[in-house]
Backbone as a chain_set.jsonl record, in Angstrom:
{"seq": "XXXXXXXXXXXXXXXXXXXXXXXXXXXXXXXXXXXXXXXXXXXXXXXXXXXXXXXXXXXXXXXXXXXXXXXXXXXXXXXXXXXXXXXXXXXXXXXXXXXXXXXXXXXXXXXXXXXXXXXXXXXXXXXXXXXXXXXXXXXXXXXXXXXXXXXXXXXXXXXXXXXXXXXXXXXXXXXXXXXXXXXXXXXXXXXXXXXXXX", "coords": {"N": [[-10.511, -50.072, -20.145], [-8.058, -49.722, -19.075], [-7.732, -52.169, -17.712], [-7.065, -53.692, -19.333], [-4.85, -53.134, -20.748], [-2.916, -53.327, -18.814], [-3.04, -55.932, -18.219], [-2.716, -57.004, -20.469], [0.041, -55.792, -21.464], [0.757, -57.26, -19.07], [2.102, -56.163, -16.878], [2.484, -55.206, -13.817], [2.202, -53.225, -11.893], [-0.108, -50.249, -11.105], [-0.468, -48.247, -13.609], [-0.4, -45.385, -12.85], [1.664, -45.718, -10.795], [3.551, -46.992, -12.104], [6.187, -45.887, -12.553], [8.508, -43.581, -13.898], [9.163, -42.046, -16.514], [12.086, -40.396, -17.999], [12.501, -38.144, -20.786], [14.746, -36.276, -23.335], [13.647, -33.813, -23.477], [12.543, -33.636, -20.899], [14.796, -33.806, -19.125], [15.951, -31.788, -19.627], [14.376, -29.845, -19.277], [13.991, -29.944, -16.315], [16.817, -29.401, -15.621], [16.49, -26.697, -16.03], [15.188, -25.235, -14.512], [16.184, -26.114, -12.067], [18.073, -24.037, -12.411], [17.235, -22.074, -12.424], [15.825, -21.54, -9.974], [17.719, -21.56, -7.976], [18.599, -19.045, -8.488], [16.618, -17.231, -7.215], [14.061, -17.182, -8.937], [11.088, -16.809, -10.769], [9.088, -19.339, -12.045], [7.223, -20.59, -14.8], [5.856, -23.772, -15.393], [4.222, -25.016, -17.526], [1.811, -26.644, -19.712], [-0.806, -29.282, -21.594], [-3.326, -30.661, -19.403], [-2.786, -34.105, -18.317], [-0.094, -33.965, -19.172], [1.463, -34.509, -17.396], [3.133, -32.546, -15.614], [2.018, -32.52, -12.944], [3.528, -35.038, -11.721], [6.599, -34.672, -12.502], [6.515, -32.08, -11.031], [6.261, -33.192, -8.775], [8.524, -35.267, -8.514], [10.934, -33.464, -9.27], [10.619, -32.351, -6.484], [11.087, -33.936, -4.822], [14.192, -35.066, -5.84], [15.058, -32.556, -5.049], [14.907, -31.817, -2.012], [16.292, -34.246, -1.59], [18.782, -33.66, -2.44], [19.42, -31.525, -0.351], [20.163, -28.587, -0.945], [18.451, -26.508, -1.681], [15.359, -25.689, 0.221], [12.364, -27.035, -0.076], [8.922, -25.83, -0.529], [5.777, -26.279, -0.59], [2.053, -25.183, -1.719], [-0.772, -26.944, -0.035], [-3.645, -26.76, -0.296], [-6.451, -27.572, -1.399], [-8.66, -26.149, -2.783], [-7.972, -24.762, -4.924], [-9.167, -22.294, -6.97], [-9.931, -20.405, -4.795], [-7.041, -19.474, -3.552], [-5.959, -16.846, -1.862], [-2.766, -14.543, -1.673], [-2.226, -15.049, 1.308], [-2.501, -17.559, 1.808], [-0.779, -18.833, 0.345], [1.117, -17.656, 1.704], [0.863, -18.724, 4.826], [1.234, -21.494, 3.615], [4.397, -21.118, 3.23], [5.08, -20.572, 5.902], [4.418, -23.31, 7.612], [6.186, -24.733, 6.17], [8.666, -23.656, 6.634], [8.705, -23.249, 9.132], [10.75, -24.194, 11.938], [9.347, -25.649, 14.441], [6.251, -27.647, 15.928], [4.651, -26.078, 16.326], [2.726, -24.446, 14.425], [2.425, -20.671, 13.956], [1.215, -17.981, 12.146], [1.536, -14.95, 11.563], [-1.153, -12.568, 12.091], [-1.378, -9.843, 11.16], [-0.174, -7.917, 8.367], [1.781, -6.867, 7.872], [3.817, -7.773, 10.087], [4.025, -10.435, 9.554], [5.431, -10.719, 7.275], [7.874, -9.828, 8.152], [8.49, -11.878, 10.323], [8.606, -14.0, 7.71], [10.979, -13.259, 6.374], [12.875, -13.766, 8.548], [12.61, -15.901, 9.025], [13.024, -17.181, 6.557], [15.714, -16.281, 6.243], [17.147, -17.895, 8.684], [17.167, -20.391, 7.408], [19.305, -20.757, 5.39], [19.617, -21.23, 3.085], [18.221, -21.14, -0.501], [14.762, -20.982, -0.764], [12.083, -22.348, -2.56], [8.916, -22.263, -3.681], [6.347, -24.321, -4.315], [3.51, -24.472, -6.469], [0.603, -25.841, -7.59], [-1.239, -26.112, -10.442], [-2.03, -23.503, -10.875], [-2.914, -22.103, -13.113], [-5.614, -21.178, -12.283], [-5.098, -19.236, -10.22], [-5.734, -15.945, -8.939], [-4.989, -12.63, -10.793], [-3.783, -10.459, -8.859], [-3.181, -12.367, -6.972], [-0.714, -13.346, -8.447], [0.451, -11.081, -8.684], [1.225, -10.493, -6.047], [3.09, -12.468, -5.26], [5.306, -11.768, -6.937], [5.526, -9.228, -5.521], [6.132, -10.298, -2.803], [8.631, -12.047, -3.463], [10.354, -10.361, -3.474], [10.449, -8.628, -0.867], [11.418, -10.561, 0.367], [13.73, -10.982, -0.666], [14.93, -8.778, -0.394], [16.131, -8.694, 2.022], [18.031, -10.142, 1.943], [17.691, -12.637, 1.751], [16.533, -15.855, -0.238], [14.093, -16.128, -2.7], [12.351, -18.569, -4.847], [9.833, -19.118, -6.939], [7.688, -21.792, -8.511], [5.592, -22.362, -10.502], [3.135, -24.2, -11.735], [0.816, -25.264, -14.545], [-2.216, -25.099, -16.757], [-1.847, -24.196, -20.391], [-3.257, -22.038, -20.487], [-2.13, -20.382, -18.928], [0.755, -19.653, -19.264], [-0.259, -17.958, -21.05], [-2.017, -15.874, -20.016], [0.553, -14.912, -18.526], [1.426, -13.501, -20.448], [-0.059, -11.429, -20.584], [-0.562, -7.663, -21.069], [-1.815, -6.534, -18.373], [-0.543, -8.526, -16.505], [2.268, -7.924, -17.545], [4.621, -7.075, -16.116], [5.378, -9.436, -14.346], [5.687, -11.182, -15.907], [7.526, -10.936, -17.763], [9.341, -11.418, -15.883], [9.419, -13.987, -15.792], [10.701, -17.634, -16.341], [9.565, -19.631, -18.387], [8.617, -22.89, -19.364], [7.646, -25.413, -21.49], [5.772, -28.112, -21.488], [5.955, -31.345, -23.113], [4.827, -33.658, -22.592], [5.63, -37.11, -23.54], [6.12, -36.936, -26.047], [6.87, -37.711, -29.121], [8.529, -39.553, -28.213], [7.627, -41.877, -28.171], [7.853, -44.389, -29.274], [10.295, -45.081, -27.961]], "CA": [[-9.393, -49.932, -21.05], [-6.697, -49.308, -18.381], [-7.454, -52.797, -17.48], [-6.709, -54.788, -20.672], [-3.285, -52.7, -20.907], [-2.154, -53.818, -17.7], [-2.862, -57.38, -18.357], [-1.872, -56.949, -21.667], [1.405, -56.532, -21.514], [1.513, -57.941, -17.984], [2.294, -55.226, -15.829], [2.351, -55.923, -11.649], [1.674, -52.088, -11.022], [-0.754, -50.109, -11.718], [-0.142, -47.05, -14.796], [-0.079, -44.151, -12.399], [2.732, -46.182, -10.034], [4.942, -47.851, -12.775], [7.711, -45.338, -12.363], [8.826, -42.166, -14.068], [10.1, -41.755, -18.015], [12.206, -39.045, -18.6], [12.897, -37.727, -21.86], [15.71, -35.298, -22.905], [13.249, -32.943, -23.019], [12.221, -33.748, -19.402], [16.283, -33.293, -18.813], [16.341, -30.224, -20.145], [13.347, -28.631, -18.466], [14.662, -29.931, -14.979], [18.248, -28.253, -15.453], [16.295, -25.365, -16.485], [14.207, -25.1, -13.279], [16.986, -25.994, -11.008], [19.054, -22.867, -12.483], [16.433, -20.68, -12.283], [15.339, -21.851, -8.419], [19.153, -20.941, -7.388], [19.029, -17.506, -9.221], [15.354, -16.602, -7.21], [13.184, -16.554, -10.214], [9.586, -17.274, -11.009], [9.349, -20.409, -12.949], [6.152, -21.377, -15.002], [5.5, -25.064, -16.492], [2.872, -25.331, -19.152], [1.375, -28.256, -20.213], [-1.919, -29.415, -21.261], [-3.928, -32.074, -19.2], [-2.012, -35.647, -18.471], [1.09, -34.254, -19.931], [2.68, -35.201, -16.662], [3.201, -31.826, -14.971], [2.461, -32.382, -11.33], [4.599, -35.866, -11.858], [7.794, -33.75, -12.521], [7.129, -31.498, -10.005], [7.035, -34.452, -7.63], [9.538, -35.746, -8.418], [11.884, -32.237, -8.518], [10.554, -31.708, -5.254], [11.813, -35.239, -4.089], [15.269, -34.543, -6.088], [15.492, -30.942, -3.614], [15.17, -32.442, -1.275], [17.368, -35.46, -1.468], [20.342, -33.092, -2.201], [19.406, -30.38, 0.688], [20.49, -27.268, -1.308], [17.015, -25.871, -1.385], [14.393, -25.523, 0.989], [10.987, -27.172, -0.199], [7.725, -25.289, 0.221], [4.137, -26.094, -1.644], [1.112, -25.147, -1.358], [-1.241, -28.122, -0.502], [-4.763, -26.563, 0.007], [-7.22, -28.444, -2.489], [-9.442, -25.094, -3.275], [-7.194, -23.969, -5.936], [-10.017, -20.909, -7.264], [-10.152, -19.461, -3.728], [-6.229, -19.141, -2.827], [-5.242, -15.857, -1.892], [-1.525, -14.675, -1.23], [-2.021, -15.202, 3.0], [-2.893, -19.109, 2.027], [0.836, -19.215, 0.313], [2.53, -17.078, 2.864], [0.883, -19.43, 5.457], [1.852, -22.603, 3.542], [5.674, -21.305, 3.357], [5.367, -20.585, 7.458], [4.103, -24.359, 7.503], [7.359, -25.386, 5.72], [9.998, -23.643, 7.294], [9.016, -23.199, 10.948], [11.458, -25.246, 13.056], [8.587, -26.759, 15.474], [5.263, -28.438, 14.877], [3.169, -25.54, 16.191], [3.393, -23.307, 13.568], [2.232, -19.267, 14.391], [1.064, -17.509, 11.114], [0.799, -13.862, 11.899], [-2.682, -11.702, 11.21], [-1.006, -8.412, 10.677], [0.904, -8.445, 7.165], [3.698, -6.149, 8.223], [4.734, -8.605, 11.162], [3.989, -11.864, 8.561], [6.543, -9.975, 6.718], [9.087, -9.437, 8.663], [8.891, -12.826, 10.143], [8.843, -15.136, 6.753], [12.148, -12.834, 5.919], [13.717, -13.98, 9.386], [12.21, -17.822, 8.568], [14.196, -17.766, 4.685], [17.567, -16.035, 6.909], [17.213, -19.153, 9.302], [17.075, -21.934, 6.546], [20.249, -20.491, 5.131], [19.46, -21.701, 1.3], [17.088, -20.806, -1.359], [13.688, -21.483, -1.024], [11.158, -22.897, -3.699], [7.373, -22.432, -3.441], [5.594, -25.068, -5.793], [2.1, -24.142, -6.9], [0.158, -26.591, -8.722], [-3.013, -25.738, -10.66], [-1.575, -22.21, -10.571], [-3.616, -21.303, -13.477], [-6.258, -20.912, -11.648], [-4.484, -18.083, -9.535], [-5.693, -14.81, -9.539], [-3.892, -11.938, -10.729], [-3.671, -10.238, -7.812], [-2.287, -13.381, -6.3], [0.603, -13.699, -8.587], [1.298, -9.458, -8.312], [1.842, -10.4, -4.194], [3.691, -13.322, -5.139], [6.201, -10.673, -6.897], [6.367, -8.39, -4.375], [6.869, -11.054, -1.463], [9.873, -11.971, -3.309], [11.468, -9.1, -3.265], [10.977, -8.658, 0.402], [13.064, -11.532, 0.872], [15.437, -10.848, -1.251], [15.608, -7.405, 0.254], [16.583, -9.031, 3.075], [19.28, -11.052, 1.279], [17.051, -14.189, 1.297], [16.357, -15.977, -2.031], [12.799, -17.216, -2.712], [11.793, -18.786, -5.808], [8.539, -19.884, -7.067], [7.353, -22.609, -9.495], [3.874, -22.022, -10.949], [2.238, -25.69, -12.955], [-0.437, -25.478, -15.071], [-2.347, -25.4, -17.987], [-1.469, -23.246, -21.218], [-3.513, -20.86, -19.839], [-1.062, -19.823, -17.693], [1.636, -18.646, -20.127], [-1.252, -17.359, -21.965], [-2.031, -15.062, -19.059], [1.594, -13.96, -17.967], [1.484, -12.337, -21.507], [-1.11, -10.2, -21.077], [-0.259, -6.399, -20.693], [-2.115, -6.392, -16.837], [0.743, -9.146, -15.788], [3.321, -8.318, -18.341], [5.517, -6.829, -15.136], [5.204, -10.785, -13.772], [5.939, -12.343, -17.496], [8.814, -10.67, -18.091], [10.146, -11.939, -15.02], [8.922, -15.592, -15.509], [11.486, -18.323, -17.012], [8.57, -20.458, -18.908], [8.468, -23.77, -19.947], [6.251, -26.26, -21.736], [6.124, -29.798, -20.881], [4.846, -32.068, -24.327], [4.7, -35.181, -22.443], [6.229, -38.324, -24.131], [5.754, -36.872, -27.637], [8.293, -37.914, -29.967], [9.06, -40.43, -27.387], [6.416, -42.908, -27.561], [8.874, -45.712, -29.844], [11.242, -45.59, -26.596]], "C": [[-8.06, -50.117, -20.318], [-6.717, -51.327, -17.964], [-6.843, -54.206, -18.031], [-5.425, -54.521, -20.918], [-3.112, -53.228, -19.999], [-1.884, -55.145, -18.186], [-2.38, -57.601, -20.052], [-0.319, -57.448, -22.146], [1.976, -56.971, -19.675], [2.438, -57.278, -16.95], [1.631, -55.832, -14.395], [1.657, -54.471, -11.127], [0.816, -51.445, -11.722], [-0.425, -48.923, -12.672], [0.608, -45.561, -13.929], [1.437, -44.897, -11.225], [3.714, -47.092, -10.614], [6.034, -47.119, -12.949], [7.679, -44.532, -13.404], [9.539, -42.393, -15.829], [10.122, -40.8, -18.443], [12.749, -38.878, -20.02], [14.092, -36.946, -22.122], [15.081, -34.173, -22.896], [12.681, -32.777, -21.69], [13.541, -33.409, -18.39], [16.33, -32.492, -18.765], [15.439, -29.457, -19.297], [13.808, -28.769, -16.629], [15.831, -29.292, -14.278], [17.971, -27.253, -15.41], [16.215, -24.99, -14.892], [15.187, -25.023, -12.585], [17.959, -24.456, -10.421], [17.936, -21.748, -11.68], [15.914, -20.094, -10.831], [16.86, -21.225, -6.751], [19.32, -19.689, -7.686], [17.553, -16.477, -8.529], [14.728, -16.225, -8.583], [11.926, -17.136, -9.874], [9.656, -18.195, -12.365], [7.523, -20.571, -13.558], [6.004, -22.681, -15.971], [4.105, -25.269, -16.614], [2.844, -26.097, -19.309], [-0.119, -28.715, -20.011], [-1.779, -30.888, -20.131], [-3.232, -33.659, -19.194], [-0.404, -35.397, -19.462], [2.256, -34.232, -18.741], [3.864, -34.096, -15.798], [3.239, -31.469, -13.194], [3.435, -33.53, -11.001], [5.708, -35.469, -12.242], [7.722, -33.031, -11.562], [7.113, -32.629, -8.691], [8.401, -34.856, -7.667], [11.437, -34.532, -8.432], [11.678, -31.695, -7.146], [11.252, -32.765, -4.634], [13.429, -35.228, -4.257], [15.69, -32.935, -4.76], [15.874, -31.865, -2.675], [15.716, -33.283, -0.169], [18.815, -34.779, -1.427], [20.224, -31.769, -1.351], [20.373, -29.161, 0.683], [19.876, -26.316, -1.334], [16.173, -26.624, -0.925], [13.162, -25.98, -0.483], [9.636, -26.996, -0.211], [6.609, -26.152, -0.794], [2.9, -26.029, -0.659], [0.293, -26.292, -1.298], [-3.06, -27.708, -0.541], [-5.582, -26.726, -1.431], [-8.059, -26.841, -3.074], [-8.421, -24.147, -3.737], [-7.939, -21.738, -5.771], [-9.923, -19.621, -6.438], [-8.345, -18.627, -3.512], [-5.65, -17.495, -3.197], [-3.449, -16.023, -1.266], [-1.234, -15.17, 0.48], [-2.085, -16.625, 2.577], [-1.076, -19.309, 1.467], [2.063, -18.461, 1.337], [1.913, -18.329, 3.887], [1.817, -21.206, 4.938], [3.769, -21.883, 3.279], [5.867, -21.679, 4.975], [5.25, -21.995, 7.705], [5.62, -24.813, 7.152], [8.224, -25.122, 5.859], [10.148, -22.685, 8.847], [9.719, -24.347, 11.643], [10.353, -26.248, 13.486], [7.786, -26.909, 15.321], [4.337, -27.299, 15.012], [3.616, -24.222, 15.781], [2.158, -21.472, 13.753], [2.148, -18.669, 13.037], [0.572, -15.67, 11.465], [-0.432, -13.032, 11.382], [-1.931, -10.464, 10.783], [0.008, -8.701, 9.479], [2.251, -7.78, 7.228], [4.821, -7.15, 9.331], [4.77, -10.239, 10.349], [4.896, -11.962, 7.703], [7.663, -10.149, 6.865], [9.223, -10.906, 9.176], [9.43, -14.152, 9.114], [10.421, -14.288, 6.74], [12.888, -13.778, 7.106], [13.464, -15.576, 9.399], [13.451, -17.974, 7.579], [15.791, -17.601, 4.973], [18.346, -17.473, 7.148], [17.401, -20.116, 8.441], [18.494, -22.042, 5.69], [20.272, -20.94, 3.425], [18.421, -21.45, 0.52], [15.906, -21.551, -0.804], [13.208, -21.631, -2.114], [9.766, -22.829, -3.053], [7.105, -22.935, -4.783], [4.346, -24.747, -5.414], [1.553, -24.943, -8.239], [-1.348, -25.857, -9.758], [-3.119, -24.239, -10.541], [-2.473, -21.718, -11.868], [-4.841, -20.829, -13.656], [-6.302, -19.376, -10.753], [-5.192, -17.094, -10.086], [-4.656, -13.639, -10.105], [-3.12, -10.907, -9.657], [-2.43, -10.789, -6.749], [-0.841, -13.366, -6.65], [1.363, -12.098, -8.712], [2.119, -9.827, -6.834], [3.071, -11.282, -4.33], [5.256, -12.366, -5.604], [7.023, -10.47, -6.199], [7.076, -9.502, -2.834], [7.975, -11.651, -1.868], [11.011, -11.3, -3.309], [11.729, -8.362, -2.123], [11.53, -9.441, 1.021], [14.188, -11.163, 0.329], [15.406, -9.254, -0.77], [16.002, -7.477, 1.788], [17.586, -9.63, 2.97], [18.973, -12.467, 1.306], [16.874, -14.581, -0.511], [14.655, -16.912, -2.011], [12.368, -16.888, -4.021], [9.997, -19.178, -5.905], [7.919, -20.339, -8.462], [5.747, -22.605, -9.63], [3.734, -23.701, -12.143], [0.968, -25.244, -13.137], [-0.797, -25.47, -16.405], [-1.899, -24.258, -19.107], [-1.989, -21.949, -21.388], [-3.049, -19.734, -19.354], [0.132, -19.101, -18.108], [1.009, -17.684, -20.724], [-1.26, -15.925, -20.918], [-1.304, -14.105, -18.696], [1.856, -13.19, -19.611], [0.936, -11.212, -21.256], [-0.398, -8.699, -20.593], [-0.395, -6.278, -19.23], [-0.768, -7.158, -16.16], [2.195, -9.161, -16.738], [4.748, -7.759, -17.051], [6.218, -8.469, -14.467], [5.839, -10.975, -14.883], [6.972, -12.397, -17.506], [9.893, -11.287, -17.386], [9.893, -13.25, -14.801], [9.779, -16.105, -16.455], [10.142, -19.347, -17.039], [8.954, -21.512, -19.719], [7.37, -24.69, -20.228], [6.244, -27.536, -21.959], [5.322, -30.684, -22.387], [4.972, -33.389, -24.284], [6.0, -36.078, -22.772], [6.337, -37.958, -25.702], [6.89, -36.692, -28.523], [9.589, -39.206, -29.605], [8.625, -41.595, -27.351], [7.251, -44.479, -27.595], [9.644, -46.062, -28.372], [10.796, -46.126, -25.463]], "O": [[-7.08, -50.604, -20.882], [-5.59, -51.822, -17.95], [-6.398, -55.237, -17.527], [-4.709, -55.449, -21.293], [-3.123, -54.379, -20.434], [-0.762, -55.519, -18.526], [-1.665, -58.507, -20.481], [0.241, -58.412, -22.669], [3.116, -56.979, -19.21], [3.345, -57.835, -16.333], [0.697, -56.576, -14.098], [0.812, -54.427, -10.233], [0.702, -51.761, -12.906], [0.408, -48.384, -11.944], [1.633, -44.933, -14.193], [2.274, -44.013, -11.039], [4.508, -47.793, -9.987], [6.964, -47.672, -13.535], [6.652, -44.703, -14.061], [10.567, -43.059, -15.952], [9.246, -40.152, -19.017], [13.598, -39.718, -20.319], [14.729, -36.798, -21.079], [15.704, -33.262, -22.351], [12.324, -31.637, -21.395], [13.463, -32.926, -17.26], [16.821, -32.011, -17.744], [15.825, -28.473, -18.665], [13.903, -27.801, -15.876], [15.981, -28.857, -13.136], [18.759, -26.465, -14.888], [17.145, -24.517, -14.239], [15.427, -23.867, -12.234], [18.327, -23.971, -9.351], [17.969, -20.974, -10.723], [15.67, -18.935, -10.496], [16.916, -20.85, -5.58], [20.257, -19.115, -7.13], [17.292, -15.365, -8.987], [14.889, -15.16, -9.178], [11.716, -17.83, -8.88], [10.143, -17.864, -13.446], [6.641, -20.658, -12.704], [6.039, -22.566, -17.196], [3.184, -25.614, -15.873], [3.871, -26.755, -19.142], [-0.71, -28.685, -18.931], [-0.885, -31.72, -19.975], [-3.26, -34.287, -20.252], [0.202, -36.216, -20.154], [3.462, -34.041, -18.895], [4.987, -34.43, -15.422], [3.92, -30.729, -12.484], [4.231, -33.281, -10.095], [6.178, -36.57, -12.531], [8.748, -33.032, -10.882], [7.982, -32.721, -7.824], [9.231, -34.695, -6.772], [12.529, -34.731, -7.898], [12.361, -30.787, -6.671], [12.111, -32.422, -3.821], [14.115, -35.336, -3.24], [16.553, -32.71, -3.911], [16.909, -32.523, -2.578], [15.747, -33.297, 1.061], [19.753, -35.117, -0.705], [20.996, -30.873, -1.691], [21.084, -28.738, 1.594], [20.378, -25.219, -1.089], [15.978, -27.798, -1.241], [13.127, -25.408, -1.572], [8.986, -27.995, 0.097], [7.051, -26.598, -1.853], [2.693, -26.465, 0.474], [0.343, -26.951, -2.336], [-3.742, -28.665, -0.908], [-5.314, -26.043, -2.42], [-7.685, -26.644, -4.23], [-8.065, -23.094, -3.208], [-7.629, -20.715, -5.162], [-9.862, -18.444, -6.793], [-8.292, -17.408, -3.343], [-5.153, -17.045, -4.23], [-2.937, -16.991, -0.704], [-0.133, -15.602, 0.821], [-1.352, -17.152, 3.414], [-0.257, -19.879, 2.189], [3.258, -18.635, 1.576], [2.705, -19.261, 3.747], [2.648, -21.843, 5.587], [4.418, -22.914, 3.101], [6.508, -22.646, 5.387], [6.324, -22.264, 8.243], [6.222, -25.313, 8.103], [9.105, -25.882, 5.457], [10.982, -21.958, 9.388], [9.121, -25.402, 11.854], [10.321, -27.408, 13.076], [7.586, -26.409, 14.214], [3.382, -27.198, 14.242], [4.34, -23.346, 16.254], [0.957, -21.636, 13.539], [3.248, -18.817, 12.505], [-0.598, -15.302, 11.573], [-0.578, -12.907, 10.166], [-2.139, -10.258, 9.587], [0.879, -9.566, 9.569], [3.367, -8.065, 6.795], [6.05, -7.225, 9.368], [5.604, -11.078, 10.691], [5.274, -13.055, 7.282], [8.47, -10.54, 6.022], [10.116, -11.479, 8.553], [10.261, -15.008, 9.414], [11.217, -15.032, 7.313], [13.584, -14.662, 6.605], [14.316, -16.335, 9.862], [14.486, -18.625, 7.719], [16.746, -18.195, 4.473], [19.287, -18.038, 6.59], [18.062, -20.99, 9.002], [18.878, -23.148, 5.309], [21.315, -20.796, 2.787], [17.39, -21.627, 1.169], [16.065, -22.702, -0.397], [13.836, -21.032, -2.986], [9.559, -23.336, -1.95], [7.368, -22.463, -5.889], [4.009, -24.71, -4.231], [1.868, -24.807, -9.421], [-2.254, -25.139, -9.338], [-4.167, -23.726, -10.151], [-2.885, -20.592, -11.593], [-5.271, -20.255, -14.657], [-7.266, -18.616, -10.661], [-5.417, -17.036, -11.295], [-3.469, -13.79, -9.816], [-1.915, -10.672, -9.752], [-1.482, -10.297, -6.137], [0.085, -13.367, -5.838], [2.58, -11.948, -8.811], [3.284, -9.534, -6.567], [4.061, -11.001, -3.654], [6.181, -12.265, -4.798], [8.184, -10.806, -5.966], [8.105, -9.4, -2.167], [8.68, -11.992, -0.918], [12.207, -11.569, -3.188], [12.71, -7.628, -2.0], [12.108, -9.243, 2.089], [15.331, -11.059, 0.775], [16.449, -8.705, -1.128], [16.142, -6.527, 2.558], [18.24, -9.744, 4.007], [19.758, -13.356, 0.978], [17.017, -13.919, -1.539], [14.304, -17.958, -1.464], [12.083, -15.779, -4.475], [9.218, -19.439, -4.988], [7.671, -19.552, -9.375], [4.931, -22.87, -8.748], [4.356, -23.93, -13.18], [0.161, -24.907, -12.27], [0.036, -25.76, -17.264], [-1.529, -23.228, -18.542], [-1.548, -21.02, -22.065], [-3.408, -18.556, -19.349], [0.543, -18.111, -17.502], [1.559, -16.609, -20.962], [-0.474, -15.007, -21.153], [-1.659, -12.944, -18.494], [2.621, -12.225, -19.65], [1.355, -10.118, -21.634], [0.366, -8.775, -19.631], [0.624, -5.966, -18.614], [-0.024, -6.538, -15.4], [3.022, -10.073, -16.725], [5.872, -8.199, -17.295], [7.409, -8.572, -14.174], [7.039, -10.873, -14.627], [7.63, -13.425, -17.345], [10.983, -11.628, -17.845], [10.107, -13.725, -13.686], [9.907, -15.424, -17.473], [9.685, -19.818, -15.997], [9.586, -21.26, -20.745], [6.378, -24.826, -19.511], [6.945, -27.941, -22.886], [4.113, -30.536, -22.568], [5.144, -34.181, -25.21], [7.138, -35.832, -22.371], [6.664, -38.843, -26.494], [7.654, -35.73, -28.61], [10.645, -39.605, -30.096], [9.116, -42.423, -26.584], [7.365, -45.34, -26.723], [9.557, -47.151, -27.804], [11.589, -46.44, -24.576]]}, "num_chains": 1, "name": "protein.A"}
């Protein structure tokens, strides 16, 4: 099928590498995010399946970036199911240690105290992106919480962007994470829809 569209209308690249169409609702959810990433918050984007969720956060991570106001983190470790909070404190240490050989401490009081003196050093907000976040346990996203509030009780700022499926809002409702919810700026991504004519 994918190959009759291409040649169809005569496309050179292939679907997933023909470039980016934003919407104004793709506007709008990006301004959102940005605010919310400067203000330390917990961000979650919703969206079923192919509605183009980790392609936005690419490309807001590439935007960061490019204008080096905030720090960049994500998690990249493929075994979503498994990740506990040490796999995202390690992937921040990964992304804002100075030199290549990066030191992840075992004890959580000294893992602690260093990420705080990491987020000092970088001098600008951080962002942790998490894809496939609704997967996460709850557990996971309680630590995620509290570890930002030991930065910011350090006078650091660390955000974090949660992607996934509608699950995932579904979830930060519930009574067990309504402490998390409350504190989550949620959005829901609906693709191209309403867009298709353009």
């Amino acid at each position: 099928m994918r190959t009759e569209v291409i040649e169809y209308y005569r496309l050179t690249k292939p679907l997933n590498r023909a470039g980016y169409y934003e919407t104004a609702h793709h506007s709008q959810i990006i301004k959102n995010v940005r605010g919310a990433l400067l203000e330390g918050r917990i961000v979650a984007l919703c969206g079923v399946i192919g509605s183009g969720k980790t392609v936005m956060l690419r490309r807001l991570q590439q935007q960061l970036k490019d204008e080096n106001r905030i720090t960049v983190s994500r998690s990249l470790t493929a075994e979503k199911h498994s990740v506990k909070l040490s796999t995202l404190v390690a992937a921040l240490f990964y992304d804002l240690s100075p030199g290549k050989k990066v030191r992840v401490p075992s004890r959580t009081e000294d893992r602690e105290r260093e990420l705080q003196e990491l987020v000092k050093k970088s001098k600008r907000p951080v962002a942790l992106f998490i894809d496939d976040a609704h997967v996460l346990k709850d557990d996971t996203l309680t630590g995620l919480k509290r570890l930002m509030e030991v930065i910011e009780g350090d006078g650091g700022c660390l955000s974090v962007v949660l992607a996934g499926w509608p699950k995932l809002r579904n979830d930060l409702r519930r009574p067990k994470l309504e402490e998390i919810g409350l504190r989550t700026d949620t959005f829901s991504l609906d693709g191209i829809t309403g867009s298709q004519r353009e």
